[in-house]
Each structure stands twice: as structure tokens, then as C-alpha cells.
C-alpha positions in Angstrom: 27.0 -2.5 22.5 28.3 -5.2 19.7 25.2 -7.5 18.1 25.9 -9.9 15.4 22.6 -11.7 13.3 22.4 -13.4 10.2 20.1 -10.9 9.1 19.0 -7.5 10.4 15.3 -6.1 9.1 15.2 -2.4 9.5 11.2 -1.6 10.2 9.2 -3.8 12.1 5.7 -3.2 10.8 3.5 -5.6 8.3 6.4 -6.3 5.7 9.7 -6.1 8.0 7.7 -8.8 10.2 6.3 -11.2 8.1 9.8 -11.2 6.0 11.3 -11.9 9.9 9.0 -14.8 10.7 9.7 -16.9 7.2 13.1 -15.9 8.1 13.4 -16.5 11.5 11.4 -20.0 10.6 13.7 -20.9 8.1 16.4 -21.3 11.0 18.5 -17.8 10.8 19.1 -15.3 13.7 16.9 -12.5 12.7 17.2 -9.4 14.6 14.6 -6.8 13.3 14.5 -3.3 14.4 12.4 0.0 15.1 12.5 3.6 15.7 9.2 3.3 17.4 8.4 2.2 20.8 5.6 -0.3 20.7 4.6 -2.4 18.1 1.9 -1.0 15.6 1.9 2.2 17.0 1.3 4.5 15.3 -0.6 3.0 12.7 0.0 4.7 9.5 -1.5 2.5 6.5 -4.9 1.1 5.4 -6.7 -2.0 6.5 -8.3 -2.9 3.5 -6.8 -5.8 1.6 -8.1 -8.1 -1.6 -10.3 -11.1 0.0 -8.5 -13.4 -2.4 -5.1 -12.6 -2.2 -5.3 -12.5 1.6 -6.9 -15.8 1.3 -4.0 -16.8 -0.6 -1.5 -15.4 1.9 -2.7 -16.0 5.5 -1.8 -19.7 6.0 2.3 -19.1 5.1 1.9 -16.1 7.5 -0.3 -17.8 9.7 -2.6 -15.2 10.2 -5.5 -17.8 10.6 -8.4 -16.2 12.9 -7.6 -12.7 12.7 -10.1 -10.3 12.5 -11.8 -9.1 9.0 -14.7 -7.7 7.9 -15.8 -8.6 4.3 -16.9 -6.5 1.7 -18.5 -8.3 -1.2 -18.8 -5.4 -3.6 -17.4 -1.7 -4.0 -19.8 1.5 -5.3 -17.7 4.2 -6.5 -19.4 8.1 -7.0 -18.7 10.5 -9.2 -20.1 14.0 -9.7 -22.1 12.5 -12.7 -22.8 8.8 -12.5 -22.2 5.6 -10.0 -19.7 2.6 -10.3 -20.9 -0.6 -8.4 -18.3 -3.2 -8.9 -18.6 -7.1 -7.7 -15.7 -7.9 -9.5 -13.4 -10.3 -7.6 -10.7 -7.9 -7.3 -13.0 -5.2 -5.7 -13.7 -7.6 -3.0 -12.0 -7.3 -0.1 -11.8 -7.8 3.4 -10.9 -5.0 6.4 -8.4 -5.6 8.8 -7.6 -4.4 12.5 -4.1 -3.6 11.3 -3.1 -3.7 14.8 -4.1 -6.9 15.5 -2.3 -8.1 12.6 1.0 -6.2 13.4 1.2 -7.7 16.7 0.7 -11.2 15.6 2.9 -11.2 12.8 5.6 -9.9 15.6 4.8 -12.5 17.6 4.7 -15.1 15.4 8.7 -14.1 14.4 9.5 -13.9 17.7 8.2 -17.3 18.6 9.6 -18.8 15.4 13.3 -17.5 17.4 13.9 -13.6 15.9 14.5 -10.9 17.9 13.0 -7.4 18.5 14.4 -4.1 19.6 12.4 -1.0 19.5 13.3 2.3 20.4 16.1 1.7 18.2 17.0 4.4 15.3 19.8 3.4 12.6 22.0 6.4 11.3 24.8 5.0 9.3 25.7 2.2 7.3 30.0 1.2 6.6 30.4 -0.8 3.6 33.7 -2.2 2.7 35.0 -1.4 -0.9 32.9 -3.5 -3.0 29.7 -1.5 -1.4 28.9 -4.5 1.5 27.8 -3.3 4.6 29.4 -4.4 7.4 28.5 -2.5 10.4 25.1 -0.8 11.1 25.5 2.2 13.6 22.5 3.0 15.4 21.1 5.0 18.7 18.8 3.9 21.3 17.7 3.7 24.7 20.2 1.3 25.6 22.8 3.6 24.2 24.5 3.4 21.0 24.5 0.1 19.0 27.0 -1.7 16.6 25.3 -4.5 14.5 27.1 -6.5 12.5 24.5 -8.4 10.0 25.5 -10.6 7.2 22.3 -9.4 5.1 20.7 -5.7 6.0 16.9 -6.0 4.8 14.9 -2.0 4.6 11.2 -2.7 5.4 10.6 0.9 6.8 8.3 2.4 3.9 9.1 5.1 1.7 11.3 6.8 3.4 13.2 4.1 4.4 16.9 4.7 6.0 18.8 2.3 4.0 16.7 2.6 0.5 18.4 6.7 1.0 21.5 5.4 1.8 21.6 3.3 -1.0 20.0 5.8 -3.7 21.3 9.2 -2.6 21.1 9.9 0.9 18.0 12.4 0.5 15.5 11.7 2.3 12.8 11.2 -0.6 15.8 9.2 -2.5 13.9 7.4 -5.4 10.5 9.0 -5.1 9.3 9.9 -8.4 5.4 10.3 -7.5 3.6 9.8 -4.0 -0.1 10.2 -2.3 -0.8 11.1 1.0 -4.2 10.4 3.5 -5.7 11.0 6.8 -8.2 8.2 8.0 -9.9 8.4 10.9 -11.3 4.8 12.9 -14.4 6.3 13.4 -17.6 5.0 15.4 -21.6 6.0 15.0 -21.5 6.0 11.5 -24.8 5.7 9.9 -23.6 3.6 6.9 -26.1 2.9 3.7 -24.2 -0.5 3.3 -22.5 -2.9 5.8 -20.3 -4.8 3.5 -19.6 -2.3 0.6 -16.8 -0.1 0.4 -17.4 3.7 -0.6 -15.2 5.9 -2.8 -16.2 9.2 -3.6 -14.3 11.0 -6.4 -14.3 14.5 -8.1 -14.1 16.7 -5.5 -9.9 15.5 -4.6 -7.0 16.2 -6.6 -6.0 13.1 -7.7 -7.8 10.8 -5.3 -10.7 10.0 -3.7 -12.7 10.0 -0.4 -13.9 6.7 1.4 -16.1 4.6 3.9 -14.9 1.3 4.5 -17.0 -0.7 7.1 -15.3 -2.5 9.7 -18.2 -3.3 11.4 -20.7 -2.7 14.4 -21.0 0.5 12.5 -17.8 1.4 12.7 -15.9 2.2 9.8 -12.5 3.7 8.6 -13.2 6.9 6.7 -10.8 9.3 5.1 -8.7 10.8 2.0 -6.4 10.0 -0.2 -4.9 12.5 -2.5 -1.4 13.1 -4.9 -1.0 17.0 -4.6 1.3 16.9 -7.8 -1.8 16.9 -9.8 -3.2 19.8 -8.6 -2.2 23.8 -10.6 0.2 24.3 -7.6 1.2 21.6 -5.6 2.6 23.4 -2.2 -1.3 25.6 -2.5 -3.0 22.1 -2.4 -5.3 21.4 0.6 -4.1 18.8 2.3 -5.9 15.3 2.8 -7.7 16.6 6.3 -8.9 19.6 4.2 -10.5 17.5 1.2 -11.9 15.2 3.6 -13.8 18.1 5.2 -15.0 19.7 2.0 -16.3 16.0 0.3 -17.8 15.6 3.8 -19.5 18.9 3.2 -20.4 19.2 -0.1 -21.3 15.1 -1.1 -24.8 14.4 0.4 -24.4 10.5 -0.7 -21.0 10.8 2.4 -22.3 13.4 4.4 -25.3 11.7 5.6 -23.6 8.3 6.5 -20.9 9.8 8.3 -22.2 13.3 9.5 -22.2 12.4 12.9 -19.0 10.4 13.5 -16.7 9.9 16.6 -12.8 9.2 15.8 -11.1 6.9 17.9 -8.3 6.9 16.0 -6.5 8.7 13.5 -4.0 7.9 11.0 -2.5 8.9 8.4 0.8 8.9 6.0 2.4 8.9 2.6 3.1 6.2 0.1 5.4 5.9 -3.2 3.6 5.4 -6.2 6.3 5.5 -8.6 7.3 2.2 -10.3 9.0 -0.4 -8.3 12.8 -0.2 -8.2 15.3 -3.3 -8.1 16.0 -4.0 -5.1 18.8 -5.7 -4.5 22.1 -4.0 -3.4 25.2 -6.4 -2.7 24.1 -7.9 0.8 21.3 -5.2 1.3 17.7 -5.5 0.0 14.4 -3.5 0.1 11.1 -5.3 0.8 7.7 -3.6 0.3 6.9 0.0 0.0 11.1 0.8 0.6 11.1 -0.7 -3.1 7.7 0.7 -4.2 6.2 -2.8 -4.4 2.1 -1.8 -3.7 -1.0 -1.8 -6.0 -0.3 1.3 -7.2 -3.7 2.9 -8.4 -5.2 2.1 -5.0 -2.2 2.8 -3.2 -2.3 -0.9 -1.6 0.7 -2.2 0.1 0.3 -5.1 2.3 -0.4 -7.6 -0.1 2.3 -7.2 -2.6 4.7 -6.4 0.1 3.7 -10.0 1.7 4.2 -11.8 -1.2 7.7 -10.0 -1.9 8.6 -10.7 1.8 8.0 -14.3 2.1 10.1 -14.9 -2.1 12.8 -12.6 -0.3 12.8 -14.3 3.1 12.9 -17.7 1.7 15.6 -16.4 -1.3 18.2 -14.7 1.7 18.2 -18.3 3.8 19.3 -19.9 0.5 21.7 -17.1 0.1 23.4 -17.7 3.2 23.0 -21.4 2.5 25.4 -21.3 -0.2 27.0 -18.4 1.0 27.0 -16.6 -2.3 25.4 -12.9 -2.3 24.5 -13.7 -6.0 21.6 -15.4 -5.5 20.0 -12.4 -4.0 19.1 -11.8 -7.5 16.2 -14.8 -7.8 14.1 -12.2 -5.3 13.1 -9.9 -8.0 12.9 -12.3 -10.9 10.6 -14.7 -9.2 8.6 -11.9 -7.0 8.0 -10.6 -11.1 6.4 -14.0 -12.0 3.5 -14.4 -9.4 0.3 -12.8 -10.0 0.8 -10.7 -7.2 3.8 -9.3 -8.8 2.0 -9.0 -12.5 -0.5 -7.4 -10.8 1.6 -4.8 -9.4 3.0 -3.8 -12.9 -0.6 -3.8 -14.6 -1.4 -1.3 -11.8 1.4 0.8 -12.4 0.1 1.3 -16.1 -3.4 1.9 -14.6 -2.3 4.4 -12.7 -0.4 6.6 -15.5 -3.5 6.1 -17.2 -5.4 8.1 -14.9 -2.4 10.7 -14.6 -2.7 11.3 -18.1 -6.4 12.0 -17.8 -5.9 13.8 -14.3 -3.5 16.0 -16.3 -5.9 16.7 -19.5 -7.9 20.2 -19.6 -11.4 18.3 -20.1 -15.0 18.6 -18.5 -14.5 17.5 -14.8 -17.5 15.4 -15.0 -15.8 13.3 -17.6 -12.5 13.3 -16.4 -14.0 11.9 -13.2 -16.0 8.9 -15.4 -12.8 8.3 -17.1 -10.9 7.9 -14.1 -13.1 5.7 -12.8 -13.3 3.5 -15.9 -9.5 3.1 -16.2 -9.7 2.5 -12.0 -12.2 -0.4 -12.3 -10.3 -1.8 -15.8 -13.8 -1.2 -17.8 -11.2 0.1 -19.9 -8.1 -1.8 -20.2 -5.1 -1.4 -18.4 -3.3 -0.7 -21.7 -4.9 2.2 -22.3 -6.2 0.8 -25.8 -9.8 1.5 -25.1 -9.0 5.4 -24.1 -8.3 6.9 -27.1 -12.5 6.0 -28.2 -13.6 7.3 -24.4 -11.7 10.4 -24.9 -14.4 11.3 -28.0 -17.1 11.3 -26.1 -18.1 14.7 -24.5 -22.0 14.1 -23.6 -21.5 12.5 -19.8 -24.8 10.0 -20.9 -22.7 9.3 -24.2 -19.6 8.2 -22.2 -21.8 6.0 -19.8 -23.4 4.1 -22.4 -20.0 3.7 -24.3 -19.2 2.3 -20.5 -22.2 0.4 -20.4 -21.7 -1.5 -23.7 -17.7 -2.2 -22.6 -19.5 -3.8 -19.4 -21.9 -6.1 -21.6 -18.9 -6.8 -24.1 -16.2 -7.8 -21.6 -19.1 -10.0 -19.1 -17.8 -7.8 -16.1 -20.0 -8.1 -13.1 -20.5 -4.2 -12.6 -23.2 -1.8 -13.9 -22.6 2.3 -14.3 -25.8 4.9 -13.9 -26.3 8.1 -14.0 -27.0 10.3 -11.3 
């Protein structure tokens, strides 16, 4: 079987669709692909996404009505001392992923793309100058031949064509990553309805969490980055640390004790800094070019702003007919907020590495993570050095404390 398409979009989750719809929308013959039979199944991201940002967002992908549960303020636990944050950026809402999934499909399919599932690419032929021309691929229907003008990855971090394009491997251009279990989990016993939980201290370079969806219902789980553990292949995986905070942290053991999954989910992510992603007639959209929030590990948003700039930049592309304007994707997904933000959090993130990586009282290091995570120290990294002097926990939270006051952030540190 022979398909041609203006444009075929490998991946046909959050990013791979939304970029469809603008696309499709636009007026071009979309076709977007996926290994997996059904849409949004299996589910393998969060559904926690910045209130404002989505707010921002969910009329271009008209995602008006969908389901989401706010949460007006975050409270963050350490061994030592607690973070409550009500900074806008800690606000959030919490999605039913799959109800998002399937509308963005839909909404792309109505605007005129197509879908095929069940459909696995394996190769790529480029002609001498590096332009793909043919996509091989296997399905159900047999083997496929599609001949695209513009080949778009939106397939994660492993995505087929970013390790075509980088090396073939199949962690081509992965530098640093996290991995988590979450469970959908009803009879939870929550403390708070609309505030989202994070426990640190007791996961290598990560946290637990409760996020409430709800009707108490919430989505609980871990996040961790083994590489910052003595021995990464020894680590405990995120199913493991989720067990032992559950265990051993009264403030997450009583709230969630009693719990009954109806779901389970789980995956990796790249965290390491976003790449270029434009390749001759191919690009990468989302986390296939390491576009997330990378100290949370947050994906949808930047990846939705990044596809609608790259949807709307391919249609002028094959307007003109010139491959060179591919180029305006990056430069003007650099220039929104979203894209600033996706920098500053980059930095953030190294920030905590380097503390993660520092032979120091765990009951600082934890504070200290969790002042560089909530920006009471600045992204960067100025305010650090003077944290790092303080050894006395109580020391550290007043230094904290007086940051707070100075800055005018809506937030407040205790002890425990």
C-alpha cells in the first residue's frame, strides 16, 4: 500500500494531535500515525497542567469544556520543614488525559486529517541532500509506503525518527531522563481537595505526589532520575520508592493508606536540554525535541505551544514551497513565555543536580532542593552560593523565610 499526505505526524498522542488539528485546519492532508491500537491507550504522562497556561491554550486547541480539577495552591514536604506555595505558577489544573487525547483526535479528524493506528514505522529513505522521501512502515493492513512532503516525530523520547535522525540508538540524544509510576486511584482520604502534594527526601532525585482529581479520587505516584543515586542500575525503581514514601511518610500514608487503583501508568521523560529540531523536511515536536518544564518534568504545555508555532510554520512552508522556512519554528517557539520558560527550567533543574550531587546533610539538601524548585531562590543560581552556608536546618528556613518577605512571594516555609 502507497499513501501520499502533505504531512505525516508520527505519534498520535497530546502533541502529534494537537500539531494535526492546526494542521489539518490550516487546509493540508495530514495523515498522523500510531503504533498503538486505540487512541490514549495506554496512558503514559501526567494530567497536571499550569491553570494559566492552559487557559492560554485551550481556545486554539479547542479544548473548551473538558474536564479539570483546579488546584489553587501546592504544599511541598520535606524531612525537615513545609513548602506551601500559592504562587501563580504552582496553580494548576488536573486533567482526564484521556478525555483530552480523544478530543484533540477528534477535533483533527473533523478539521479533515487522517488516523491510522496499529501502524509501526521502521525506516526512513532520504535522497542525497538527507530529505526523506518514503516512510516504510508495518501494520495490520500489511506493509505501508507513505510518501509525505514533511515527516513531523511527536512520539516522546524515544521517538522513531528523532533516532533516525541522531544516531539510530534507541536513547539517541538523551543526556538525562526521570521515570514514574502513577496510579488513578479512588478512596483516598485526602487532607486537601484542591492542593497538590509532593513529598520529597525519601526519592533519589524526585519526589512523591497526591494530586486531586476529585470525588476523592486522585492521581498518586513517583517520580525519580536514577542517575543521581551511588549506583544507578541498584536504584529502586519508581514502584519501589513509592512504596517506601508510602510507608515511612505519615503526612502520605494516612491520606492514601487505603487506596484502590483503577489505573496505572507510568513512563520515562527526557530532561536534558531541548535540541533543534529541524532536520531538512523532518521536525520534532514536544518531548521527541525535549521541549517540557524540565524541573517538574511537564510536557503538555510546552509541547502545545511548540505544536501549534510548528503547525502553523509547516503550512507556510509548503505555501511557499521552500523547506527553509522550517527554521522560524524554533526561533519563534524561543520567544513565547512558554518557550522562556522552558529554558529557565532547564537552569532550575541543574541547580538541583548540582545540590542532588553535593555530600551535605540530607535535611538541607532536601530544603535546598525545594527552594531552587519553588524559585525562592532564583533560577540563576545567584542566591545558592549564601544558602549553601547555612548548616542549622532552622538557619536555612529563616534565610528562606526572609527571601519570601524580600521578593513579595505568596508562599510561607515552616518547620516540622
Amino acid at each position: 500500500m502507497v499513501i501520499e499526505c502533505d504531512i505525516l505526524v508520527i505519534g498520535a498522542g497530546p502533541i502529534g494531535s494537537a500539531f494535526s488539528y492546526i494542521a489539518s485546519k490550516e487546509g493540508n492532508d495530514v495523515l498522523m500515525v500510531d503504533r498503538k491500537n486505540e487512541v490514549a491507550s495506554p496512558l503514559r504522562g501526567g494530567e497536571a497542567v499550569s491553570r494559566f497556561l492552559f487557559e492560554e491554550l485551550e481556545q486554539e486547541l479547542s479544548l473548551n469544556g473538558v474536564y479539570r480539577w483546579p488546584i489553587d495552591d501546592t504544599l511541598i514536604y520535606t524531612p525537615s520543614a513545609t513548602v506551601r506555595t500559592c504562587e501563580i505558577k504552582w496553580k494548576s489544573f488536573i486533567l482526564d488525559r484521556e478525555e483530552v487525547e480523544k478530543k484533540l483526535v477528534k477535533n483533527a479528524l473533523d478539521a479533515g486529517g487522517r488516523l491510522m493506528l496499529g501502524v509501526t514505522v521502521n525506516d526512513f529513505c532520504s535522497d542525497g541532500d538527507g530529505i526523506i522521501k518514503k516512510v516504510k512502515a508495518k501494520s495490520i493492513f500489511g506493509k505501508i509506503e507513505i510518501k509525505p512532503k514533511i515527516v513531523v516525530g511527536a512520539d516522546g523520547a524515544t521517538s522513531t525518527l528523532r533516532r533516525w535522525l541522531l544516531g539510530r540508538k534507541i536513547y539517541s540524544g538523551i543526556k538525562d531522563w526521570g521515570c514514574a509510576i502513577e496510579f488513578d486511584a479512588i478512596n483516598v482520604d485526602l487532607d486537601y481537595e484542591n492542593t497538590m502534594q509532593l513529598f520529597m527526601g525519601e526519592v533519589t532525585g524526585g519526589y512523591s505526589y497526591i494530586f486531586p482529581k476529585g470525588e476523592n479520587r486522585a492521581d498518586i505516584g513517583t517520580g525519580t532520575r536514577p542517575f543521581y543515586g551511588k549506583d544507578p542500575l541498584s536504584e529502586p525503581s519508581p514502584i519501589d520508592f513509592f512504596y517506601k514514601t508510602l510507608r515511612d511518610n505519615k503526612f502520605m500514608n494516612r491520606q492514601v493508606k487505603n487506596f484502590s487503583p483503577i489505573k496505572i501508568k507510568g513512563g520515562i521523560i527526557d530532561l536534558s536540554r531541548p535540541i533543534h529540531p529541524v532536520f531538512k523536511n523532518a521536525i520534532l515536536v514536544g518531548d521527541s525535541a525535549n521541549q517540557n518544564f524540565a524541573y517538574v518534568g511537564e510536557g503538555i504545555i510546552p509541547g502545545w505551544q511548540a505544536a501549534i508555532i510548528a503547525a502553523k510554520t509547516v503550512d507556510k512552508s509548503l505555501s511557499e514551497e521552500d523547506l527553509s522556512v522550517l527554521e522560524e519554528y524554533p526561533r519563534t517557539y524561543e520567544k513565547t513565555f512558554i518557550g522562556q520558560e522552558a529554558k529557565r527550567t532547564v537552569k532550575i533543574k541543574d541547580n538541583i543536580s548540582k545540590v542532588i550531587d553535593m555530600d551535605i546533610n540530607p535535611k538541607i539538601k532536601s530544603i535546598l532542593t525545594v527552594m531552587l524548585e519553588t524559585e525562592i531562590i532564583e533560577w540563576n543560581g545567584k542566591e545558592l552560593e549564601t544558602a549553601l552556608k547555612y548548616k542549622d536546618c532552622k538557619e536555612l528556613i529563616k534565610y528562606a523565610n526572609d527571601l519570601i518577605e524580600e521578593k513579595e512571594l505568596d508562599m510561607e516555609i515552616n518547620p516540622l
